[in-house]
N, C-alpha and C positions, 0 to 999 in steps of 0.2 A: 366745070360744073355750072349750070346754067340755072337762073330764078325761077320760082315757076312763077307762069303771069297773073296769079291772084294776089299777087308779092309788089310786083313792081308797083311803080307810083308812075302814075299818066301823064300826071301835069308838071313833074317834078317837085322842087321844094318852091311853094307857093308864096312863103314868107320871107323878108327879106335874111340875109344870113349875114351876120356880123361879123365873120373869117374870109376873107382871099383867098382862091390858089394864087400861088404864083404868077402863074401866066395871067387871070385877070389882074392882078396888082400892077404886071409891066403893062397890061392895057390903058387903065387907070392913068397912072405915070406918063403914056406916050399922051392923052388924051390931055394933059396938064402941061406938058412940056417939059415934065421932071427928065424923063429919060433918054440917053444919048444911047445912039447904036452902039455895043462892043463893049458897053459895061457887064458889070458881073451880076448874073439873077441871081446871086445867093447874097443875103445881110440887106435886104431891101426893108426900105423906110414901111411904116406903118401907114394903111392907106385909110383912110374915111369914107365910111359906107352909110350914104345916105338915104335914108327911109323915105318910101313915098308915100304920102299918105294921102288918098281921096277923101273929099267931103263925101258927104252922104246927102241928097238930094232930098229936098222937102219935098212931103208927099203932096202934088197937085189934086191928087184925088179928090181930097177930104176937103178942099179949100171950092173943091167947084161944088159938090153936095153941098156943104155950106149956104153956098151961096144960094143954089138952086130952094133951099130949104126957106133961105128967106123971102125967097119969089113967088111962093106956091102961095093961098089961100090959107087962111088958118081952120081946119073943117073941127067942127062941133059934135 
């Protein structure tokens, strides 16, 4: 049985998710040096999922009207 495509999600899950599979978790692991080939992927340690989070950029706009504002003439 297949989705219908008003259903699906495009961009996938856009927020970060605080759960692993598996296999990201041994990724994780290899990327740390936790992991050695030939271990068991089952009873794996708990991994840390780090949130990224962007500033948000001051708006330059309003800092150049500003400015422009105080350059202009004052009209009567």
């Amino acid at each position: 049985m297949t989705i219908d495509k008003s259903l699906k999600v495009k961009k996938g899950v856009s927020r970060s998710r605080n759960v692993l599979t598996r296999v990201e978790r041994i990724e994780k692991m290899k990327e740390m040096d936790k992991w050695q080939e030939g271990e068991s992927p089952f009873g794996l340690p708990k991994t840390r999922v780090y949130r990224v989070v962007l500033k948000k950029k001051k708006k330059a706009v309003k800092a150049d009207d500003a400015a422009a504002d105080a350059k202009a003439p004052a009209k009567k």
